[in-house]
C-alpha positions in Angstrom: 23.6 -5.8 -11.3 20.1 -7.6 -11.5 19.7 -11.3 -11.2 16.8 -14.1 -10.9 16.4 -15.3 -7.9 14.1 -18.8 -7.2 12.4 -18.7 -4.5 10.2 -21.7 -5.0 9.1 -23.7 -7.3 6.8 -21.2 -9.1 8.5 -17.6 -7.2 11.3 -16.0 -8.8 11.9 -12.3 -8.4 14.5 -10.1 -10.0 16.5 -8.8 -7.0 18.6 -5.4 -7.8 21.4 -4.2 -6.0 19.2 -1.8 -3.7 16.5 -4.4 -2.9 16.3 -7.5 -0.6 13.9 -10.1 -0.3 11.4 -10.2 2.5 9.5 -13.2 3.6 6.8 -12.5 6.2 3.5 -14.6 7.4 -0.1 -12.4 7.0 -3.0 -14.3 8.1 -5.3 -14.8 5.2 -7.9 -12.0 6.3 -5.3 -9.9 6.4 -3.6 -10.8 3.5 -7.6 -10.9 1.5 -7.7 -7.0 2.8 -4.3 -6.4 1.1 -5.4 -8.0 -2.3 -8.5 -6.1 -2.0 -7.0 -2.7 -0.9 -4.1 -2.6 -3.8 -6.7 -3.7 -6.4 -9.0 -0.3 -5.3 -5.5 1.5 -5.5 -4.4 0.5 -8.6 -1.0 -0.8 -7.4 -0.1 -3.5 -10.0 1.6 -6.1 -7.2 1.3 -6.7 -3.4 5.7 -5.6 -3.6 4.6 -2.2 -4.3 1.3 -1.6 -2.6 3.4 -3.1 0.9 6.6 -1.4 0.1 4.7 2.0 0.2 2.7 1.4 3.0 5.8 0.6 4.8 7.2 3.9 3.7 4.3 5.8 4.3 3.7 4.0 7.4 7.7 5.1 9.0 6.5 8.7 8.3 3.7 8.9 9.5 6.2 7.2 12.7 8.5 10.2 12.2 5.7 12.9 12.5 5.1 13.4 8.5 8.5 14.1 7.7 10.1 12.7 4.6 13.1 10.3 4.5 
């Protein structure tokens, strides 16, 4: 089941059963290299681009192997 969930007063994200929401702290040059990066990439929001470069980044952890 999906629902809406406010996280401020202009954040709301649609939260699925398999997902959570994640709040972290990126100091803004890092969080200007994200924007910048994801724009290059094509990735439509900084969710996804950050979400697979978690992903990627636990297998490249695990020696390349997949989940």
């Amino acid at each position: 089941m999906e629902k809406i969930v406010r996280i401020d007063d202009i954040t709301y994200v649609l939260e699925t059963q398999n997902s959570m929401v994640v709040t972290f702290k990126l100091e803004e040059d890092l969080l200007t290299m994200v924007d910048e990066t994801l724009r290059k990439l094509g990735y439509s929001s900084r969710s996804d681009f950050i979400r697979h470069a978690i992903e990627e980044y636990i297998k490249y952890l695990r020696g390349g192997n997949s989940k």
